[in-house]
C-alpha positions in Angstrom: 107.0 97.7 20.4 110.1 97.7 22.1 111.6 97.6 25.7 109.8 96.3 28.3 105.1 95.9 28.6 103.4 94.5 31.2 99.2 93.6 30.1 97.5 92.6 33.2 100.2 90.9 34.9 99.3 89.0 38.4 101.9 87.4 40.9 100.5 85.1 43.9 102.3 84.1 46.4 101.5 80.9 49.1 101.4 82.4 52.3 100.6 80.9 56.1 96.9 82.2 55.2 96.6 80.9 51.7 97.4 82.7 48.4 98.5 86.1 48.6 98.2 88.4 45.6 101.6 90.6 45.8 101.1 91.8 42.1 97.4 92.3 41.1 96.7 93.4 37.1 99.2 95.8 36.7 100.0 96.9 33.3 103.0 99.0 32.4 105.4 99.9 29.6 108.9 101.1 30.0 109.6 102.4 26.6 113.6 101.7 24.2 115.9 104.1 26.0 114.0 105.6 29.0 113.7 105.0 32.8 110.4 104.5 34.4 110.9 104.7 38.1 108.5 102.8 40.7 107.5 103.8 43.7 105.5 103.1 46.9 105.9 101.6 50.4 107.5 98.5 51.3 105.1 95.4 50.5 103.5 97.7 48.4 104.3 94.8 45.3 107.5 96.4 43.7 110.0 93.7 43.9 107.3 91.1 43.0 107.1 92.4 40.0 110.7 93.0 39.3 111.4 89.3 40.4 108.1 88.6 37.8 110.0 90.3 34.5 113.3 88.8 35.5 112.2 85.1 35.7 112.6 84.6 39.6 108.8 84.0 40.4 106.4 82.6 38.0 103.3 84.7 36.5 100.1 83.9 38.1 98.4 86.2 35.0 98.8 88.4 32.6 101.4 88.7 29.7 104.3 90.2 29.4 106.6 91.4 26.2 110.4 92.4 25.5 111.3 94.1 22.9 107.8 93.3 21.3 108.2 90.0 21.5 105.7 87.5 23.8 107.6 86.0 26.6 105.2 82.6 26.8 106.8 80.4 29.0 109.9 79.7 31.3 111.5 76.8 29.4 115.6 76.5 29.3 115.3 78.5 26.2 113.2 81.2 27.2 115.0 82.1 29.9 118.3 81.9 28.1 117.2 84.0 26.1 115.5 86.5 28.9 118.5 87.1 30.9 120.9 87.8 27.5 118.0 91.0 27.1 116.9 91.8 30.6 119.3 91.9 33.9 118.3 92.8 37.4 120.5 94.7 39.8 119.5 94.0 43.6 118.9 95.6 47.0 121.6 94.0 48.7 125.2 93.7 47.3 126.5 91.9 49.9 123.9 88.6 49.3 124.3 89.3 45.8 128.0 88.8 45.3 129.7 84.9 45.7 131.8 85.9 48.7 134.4 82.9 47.2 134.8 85.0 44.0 137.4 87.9 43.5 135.9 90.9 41.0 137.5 89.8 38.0 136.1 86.3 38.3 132.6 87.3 39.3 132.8 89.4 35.9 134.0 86.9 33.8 131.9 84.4 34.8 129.2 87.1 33.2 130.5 88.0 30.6 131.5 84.9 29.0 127.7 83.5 29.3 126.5 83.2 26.4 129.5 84.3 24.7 132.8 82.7 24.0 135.5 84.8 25.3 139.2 83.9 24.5 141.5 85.1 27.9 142.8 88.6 26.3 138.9 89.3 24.9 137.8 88.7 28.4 140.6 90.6 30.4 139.2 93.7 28.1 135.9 93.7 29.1 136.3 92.9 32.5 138.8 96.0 32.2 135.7 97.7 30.4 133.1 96.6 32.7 135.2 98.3 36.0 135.9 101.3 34.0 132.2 101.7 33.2 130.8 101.9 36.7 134.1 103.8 37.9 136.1 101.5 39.5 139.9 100.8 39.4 141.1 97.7 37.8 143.2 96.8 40.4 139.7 96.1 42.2 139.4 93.1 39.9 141.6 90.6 42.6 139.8 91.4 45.3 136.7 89.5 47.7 133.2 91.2 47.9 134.2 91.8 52.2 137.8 93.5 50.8 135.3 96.4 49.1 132.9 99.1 50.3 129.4 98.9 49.8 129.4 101.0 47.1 132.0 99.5 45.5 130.4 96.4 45.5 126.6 97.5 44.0 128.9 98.8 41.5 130.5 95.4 40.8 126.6 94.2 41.1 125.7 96.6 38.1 129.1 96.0 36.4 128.2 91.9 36.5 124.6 92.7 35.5 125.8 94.8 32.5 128.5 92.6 31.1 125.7 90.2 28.8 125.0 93.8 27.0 121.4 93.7 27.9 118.3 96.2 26.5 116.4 96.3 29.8 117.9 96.9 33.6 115.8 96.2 36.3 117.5 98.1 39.4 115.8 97.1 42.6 115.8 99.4 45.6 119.9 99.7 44.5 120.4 102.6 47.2 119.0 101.8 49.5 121.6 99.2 51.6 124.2 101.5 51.4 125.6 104.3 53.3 123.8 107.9 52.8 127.4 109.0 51.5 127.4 107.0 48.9 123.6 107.0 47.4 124.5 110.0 45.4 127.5 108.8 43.6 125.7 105.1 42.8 122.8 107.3 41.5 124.6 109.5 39.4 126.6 106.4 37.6 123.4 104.3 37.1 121.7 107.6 35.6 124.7 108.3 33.2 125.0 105.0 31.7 121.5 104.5 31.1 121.6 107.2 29.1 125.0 106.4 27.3 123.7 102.5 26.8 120.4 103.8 25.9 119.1 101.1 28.2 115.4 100.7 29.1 115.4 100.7 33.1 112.4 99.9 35.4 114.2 101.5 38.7 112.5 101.0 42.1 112.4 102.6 45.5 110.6 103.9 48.2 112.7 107.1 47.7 111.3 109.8 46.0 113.8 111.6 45.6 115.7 109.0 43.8 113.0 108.4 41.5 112.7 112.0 40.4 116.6 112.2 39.5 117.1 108.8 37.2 113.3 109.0 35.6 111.6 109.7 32.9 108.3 108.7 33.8 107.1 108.0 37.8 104.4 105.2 38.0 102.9 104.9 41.9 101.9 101.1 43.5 99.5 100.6 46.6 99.0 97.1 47.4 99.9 95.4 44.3 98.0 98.1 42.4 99.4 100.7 39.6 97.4 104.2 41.3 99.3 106.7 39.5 101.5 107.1 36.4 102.3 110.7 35.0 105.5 111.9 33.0 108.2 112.6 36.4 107.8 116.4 36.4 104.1 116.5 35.9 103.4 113.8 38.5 105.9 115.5 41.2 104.1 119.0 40.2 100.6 118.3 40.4 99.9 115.0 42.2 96.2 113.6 41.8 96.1 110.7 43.5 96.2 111.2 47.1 98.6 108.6 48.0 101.2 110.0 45.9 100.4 113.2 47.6 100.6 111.6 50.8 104.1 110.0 50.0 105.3 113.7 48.6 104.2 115.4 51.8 106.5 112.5 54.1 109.9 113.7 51.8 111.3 116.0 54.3 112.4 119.3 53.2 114.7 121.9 54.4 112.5 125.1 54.5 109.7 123.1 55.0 110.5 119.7 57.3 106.7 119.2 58.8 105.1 120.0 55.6 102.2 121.1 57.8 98.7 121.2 56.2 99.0 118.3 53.7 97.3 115.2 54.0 99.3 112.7 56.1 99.3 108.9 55.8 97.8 107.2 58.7 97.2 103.6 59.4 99.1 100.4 58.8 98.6 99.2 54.8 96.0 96.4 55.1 96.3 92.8 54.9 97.0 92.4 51.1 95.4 88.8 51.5 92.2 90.3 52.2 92.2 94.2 50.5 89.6 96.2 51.3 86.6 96.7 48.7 86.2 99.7 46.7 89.5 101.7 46.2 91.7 99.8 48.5 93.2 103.2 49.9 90.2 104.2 51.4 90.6 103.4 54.4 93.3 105.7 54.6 92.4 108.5 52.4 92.3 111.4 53.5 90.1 112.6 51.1 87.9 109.7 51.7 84.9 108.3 53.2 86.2 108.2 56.8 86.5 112.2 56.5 84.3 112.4 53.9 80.9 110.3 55.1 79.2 111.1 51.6 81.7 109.3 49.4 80.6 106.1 49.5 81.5 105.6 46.5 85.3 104.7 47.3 84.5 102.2 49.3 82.1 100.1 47.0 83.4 100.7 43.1 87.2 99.9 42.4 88.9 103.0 40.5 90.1 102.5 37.1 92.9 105.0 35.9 91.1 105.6 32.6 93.8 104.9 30.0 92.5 107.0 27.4 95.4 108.5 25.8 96.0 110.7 28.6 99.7 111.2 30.0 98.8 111.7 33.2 96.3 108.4 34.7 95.4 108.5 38.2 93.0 105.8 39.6 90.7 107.8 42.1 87.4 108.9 42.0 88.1 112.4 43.3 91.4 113.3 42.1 93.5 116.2 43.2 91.3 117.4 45.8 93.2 117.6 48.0 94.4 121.4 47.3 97.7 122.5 46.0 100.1 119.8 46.0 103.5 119.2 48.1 106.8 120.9 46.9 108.5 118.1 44.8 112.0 116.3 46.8 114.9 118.0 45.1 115.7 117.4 41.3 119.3 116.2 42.0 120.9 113.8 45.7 121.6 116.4 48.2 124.0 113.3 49.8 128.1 113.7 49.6 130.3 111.8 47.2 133.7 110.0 47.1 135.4 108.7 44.3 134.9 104.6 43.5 131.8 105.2 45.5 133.3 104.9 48.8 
């Protein structure tokens, strides 16, 4: 067993109410060498559970595996030896940079972590590292506020890649940056995936996104897993409503008010207090508040039936909601500049 499994795994956070369950059993593999993207609304759980895998936030339950090996606790050691296999690339470039610390330095402080680097093996990888996520070495004496934002997520990933690790975690990596420049950042993180043969868990609320960097599409609802197909097949033929829900809101050029297909409605509910049942319910709509007779939703909790199928939806009436939504588009629509300007 290799890359990255999640059995069960549970994150709680304190809140002003009490404990908040942000993460609740969810169990997911991203397999050696492919890219799992997740997806769902914001507070929906996704960078919970990214922080959960990297270290950041503890696990409130559950287990969790690299490379088929158990990670048990969070001593010194373990987490050593975490963050030499598993990096995280985040949201926000400009928090995630030292703003005291040109390129180069930022790099080498990576790279030489749990490595000894003499100064000419260094000044090669740094050299390697810009050339990898297509920037000009002569970025390398410059601040974080002297670069664009895409130039510096590229730095972010460039820093993140520099211990060589199996497993990137890339956390809602577009969205911060300009619309011009989504495209180019997308198309570099896809590309060297592949040519490290990394395993990638890649989050978003972007659709879109999703579809172009993965190889499998797995759909969260208030700390919940609801869907998890193969990328085409999921995008093709939808079954759990809320995936077909978040389809239908992609806008489209020959289609931009998608009319006829179930819309969301509603504000996601308190996830200190989820509702009963399936905890979409109450904003199905192929539920019991337009459906009376399926009471069922709203008293038994959907399991997604992991029984060697490729395609596990957790609903009790999947895909019937008619034909589903036409899929975003298969590659970024947005334009690109060079260095990710």
């Amino acid at each position: 067993m290799t890359g990255l499994t999640l059995d069960e795994v549970t994150v709680r956070h304190e809140g002003p109410g009490g404990a908040v369950t942000a993460v609740d059993r969810v169990s997911l593999a991203v397999p050696e060498g492919a890219t799992v993207g997740l997806v769902g609304e914001s507070g929906s759980g996704k960078s919970s559970l990214a922080r959960a895998v990297v270290g950041l936030s503890p696990l409130s339950g559950g287990r969790l595996w690299i490379d088929g090996h158990e990670v048990r606790s969070r001593t010194v050691g373990d987490r050593r030896r975490l963050g030499q296999r598993v990096q995280m690339v985040f949201q926000d470039p400009d928090t995630a940079l030292d703003p005291r610390m040109t390129v180069r330095q930022t790099l080498a402080e990576a790279a030489g972590a749990f490595r000894r680097l003499d100064g000419r093996a260094r000044e090669r990888r740094i050299a390697e590292l810009l050339d990898l996520v297509g920037l000009d070495a002569r970025l390398g004496d410059r601040l974080p506020r002297e670069l664009s934002g895409g130039q510096r997520q590229r730095v972010a990933l460039a820093r993140a890649l520099a211990v060589g690790p199996g497993i990137l975690i890339a956390d809602e990596i577009t969205s911060a940056l300009d619309v011009s420049v989504q495209a180019a950042v997308l198309t570099t993180v896809r590309d060297l995936q592949r040519r490290l043969g990394l395993s990638m868990l890649f989050i978003s609320h972007n659709l879109a996104a999703v579809r172009y960097v993965s190889d499998v599409i797995a759909v969260m609802y208030l700390g919940r897993i609801v869907e998890t197909a193969p990328a085409e097949r999921l995008l093709a033929d939808p079954q759990h409503p809320y995936t077909r829900t978040l389809l239908a809101a992609v806008p489209s050029l020959h289609e931009p008010l998608r009319t006829g297909e179930p819309q969301l409605s509603g504000e996601a509910p308190d996830p200190s207090a989820p509702p009963g049942g399936c905890r979409f319910h109450p904003r199905c709509p192929v539920g019991p508040s337009r459906h009376p007779e399926r009471t069922i939703c709203a008293q038994r909790d959907p399991q997604p039936g992991a029984d060697g199928r490729p395609h596990l939806a957790a609903c009790h009436f999947p895909s019937s909601a008619g034909p589903a939504p036409q899929p975003p588009p298969t590659t970024p629509t947005t334009p690109t500049t060079p260095n990710g300007r």
